[in-house]
N, C-alpha and C positions, 0 to 999 in steps of 0.2 A: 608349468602349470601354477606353481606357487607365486611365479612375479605376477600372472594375472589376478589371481585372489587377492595377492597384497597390493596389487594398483586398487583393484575394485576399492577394496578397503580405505584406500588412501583417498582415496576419489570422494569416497560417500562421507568420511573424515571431513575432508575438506567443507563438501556441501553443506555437512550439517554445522560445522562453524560460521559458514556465509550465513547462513540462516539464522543462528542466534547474533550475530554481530547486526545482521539486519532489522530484526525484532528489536536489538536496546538500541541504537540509532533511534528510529519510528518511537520508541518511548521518550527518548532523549529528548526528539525535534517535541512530542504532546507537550511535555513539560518544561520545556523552553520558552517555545513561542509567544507565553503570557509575556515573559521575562520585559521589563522595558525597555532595555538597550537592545533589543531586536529592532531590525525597520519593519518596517508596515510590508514594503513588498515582500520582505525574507516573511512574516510572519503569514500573510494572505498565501503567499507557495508551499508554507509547512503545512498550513490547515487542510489544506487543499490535497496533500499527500496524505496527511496522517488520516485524515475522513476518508480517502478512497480506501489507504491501507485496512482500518478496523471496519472497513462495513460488511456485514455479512453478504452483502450482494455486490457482485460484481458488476463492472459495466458490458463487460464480454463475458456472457456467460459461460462455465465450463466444459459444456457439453457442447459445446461447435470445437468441433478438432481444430488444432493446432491456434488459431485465434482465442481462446478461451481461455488458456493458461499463457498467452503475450503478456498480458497486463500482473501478473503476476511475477515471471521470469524477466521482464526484461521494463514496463513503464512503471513497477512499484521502485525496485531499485535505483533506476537510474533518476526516479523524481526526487525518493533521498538523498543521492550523490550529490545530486544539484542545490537540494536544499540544505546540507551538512555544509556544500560551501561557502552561501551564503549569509550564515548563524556566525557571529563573532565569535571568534577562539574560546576565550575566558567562559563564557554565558555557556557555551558545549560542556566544555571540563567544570564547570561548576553544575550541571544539571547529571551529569552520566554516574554520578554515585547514587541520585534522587532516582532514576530510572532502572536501575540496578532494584535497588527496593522495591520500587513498582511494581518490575517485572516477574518478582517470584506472587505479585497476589494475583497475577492474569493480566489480561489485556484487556482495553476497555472495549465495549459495542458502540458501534454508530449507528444508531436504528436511522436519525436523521439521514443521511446519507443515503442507507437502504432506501428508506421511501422515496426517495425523491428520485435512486435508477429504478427503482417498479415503476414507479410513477412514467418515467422517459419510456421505458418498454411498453407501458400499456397505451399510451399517447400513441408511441409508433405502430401499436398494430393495431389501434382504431383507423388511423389514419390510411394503416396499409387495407385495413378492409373497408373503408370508406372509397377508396381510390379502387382497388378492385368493383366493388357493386358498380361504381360508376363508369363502369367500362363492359359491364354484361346488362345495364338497365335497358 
């Protein structure tokens, strides 16, 4: 009974470190990207992470099981991944002290972001109820 408790523990140990090493990454890449020895492509895939990352809205909302939290466990991370490897060495390790500070004042909001998936959600279910009427008219 105690090796399970102590897995549980070790387990949720584990997660909650994945989870702050993934929060100072996402700050690391915001505060990098400016940086000029980034390329353009590396900088356009940070943006593009770090905006899905801070928006308060998701693209997959959380409330459709299973699909709702993908984007969160499995295309937030692995867009990081991607994007940590293509950030030069030097410009990461020089920004990860910078993001360290950040990170104790909060994270930033992407209201931008937000708007623009309302935006895509209300587009699609005009569209879906425009397309239904036109099938009962």
């Amino acid at each position: 009974m105690d090796a399970k408790v102590n897995e549980k523990q070790s387990l949720l140990t584990r997660l909650k470190t994945m989870a702050k090493k993934l929060k100072t990454n996402l700050m690391v890449m915001y505060l990098a990207y400016r940086d000029p020895r980034v390329p353009l492509f590396t900088k356009i895939f940070a943006i593009s992470v770090v905006a899905y990352a801070f928006s308060p809205v998701d693209l997959i909302p959380d409330f459709i099981p299973i699909l709702g939290y993908l984007d969160d466990l499995i295309l937030v991370p692995l867009g990081v991944y991607i994007a940590l490897r293509l950030f030069p060495k030097e410009v990461l390790e020089e920004y990860r002290t910078k993001a360290e500070e950040q990170r104790k004042l909060g994270k930033p909001k992407n209201w931008i972001t937000g708007t623009l998936i309302i935006t895509i959600w209300i587009a699609l279910a005009v569209w879906i109820g425009w397309y239904i009427y036109g099938l009962y008219k």
